[in-house]
N, C-alpha and C positions, 0 to 999 in steps of 0.2 A: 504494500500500500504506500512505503512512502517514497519508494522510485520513482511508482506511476507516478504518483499526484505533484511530485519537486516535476517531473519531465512533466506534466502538465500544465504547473508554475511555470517552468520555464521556456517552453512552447507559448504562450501569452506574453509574456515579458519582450520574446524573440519578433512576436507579430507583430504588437506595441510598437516595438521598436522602428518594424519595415514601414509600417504603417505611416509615424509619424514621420521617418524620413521620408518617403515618398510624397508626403503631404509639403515638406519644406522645399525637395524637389521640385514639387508643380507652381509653389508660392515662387519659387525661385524663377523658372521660367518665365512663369504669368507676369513678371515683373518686367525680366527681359524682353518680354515678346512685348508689352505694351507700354516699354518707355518709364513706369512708372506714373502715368497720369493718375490724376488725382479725383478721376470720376465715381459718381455713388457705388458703381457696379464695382470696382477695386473697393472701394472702402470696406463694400457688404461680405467682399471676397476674405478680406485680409480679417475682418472679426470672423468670420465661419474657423480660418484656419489658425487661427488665437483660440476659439474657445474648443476646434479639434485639439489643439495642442495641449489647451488646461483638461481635455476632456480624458487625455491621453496620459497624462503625469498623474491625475488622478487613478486612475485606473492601474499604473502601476504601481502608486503609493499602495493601493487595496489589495492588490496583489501580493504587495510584500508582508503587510498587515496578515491576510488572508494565510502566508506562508507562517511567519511565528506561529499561528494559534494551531496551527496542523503540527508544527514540533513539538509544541509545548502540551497537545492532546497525544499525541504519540508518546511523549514522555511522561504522561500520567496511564497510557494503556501499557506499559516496560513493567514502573514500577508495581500497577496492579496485576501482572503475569509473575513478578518476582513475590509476592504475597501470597498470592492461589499457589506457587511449586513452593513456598516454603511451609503453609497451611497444609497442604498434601503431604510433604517431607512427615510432619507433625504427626497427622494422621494415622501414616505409618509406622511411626516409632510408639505411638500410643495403641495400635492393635499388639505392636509384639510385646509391649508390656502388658497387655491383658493376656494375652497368651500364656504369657509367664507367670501373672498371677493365679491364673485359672491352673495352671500346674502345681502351683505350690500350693495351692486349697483344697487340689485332689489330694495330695501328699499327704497334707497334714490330716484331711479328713479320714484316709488310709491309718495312717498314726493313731488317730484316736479313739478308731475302731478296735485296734492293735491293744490301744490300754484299757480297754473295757472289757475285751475279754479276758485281757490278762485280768482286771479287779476281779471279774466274777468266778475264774477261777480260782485267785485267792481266794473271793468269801466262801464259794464251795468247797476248797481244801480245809475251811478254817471252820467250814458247817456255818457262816454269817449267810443269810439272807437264802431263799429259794433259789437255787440255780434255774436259768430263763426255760422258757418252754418247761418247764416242771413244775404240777402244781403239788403242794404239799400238805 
């Protein structure tokens, strides 16, 4: 996106540019060719290509305008990409710690089975309490 759209920019800029020389071109001529007199038709001629020409510096002041906000949005779509892969990174480091947690609750839940039967053993070697599934 930001090849196309700078070769964009700068294809407009390029045009601008032919545009208005061509325009000074033909002023240039139109002068030559008629002496310079001082009649309404030159007068009306030389404001049309005054206000091409303001029409033309504007247009690439906006253009260049136009270019910063396209860098400065690219450069806020960068840093929200480096956010989501490092939110993801996150993500990931936090499943495998659940992972690991979930292991080590099986374990200990394993473990604590391990001392229950050991107690009830005890209390049956020791005749304390009904040993399980036995009624007495």
């Amino acid at each position: 996106m930001k090849d196309e759209t700078r070769r964009k920019i700068d294809k407009a800029v390029k045009i601008s540019l032919i545009v208005a020389g061509l325009l000074l071109i033909c002023n240039d001529v139109y002068w030559r060719w008629h002496g310079g007199s001082g009649t309404q038709a030159n007068n009306a001629f030389n404001r049309t290509v005054e206000s091409i020409q303001k029409s033309n510096k504007s247009a690439g002041s906006e253009i260049e305008s136009s270019r910063r906000e396209i860098e400065t949005a690219e450069k806020h779509v960068n840093r929200t990409a480096d956010a989501i892969k490092r939110s993801e990174e996150t993500a990931r480091s936090n499943a495998r710690s659940t992972d690991e947690l979930q292991a080590l609750i099986s374990e200990c839940k394993g473990i604590v089975e391990a001392q229950r039967e050991l107690i009830r053993e005890v209390e049956a070697a020791n005749g304390i309490g009904t040993p399980e599934g036995k009624e007495g």
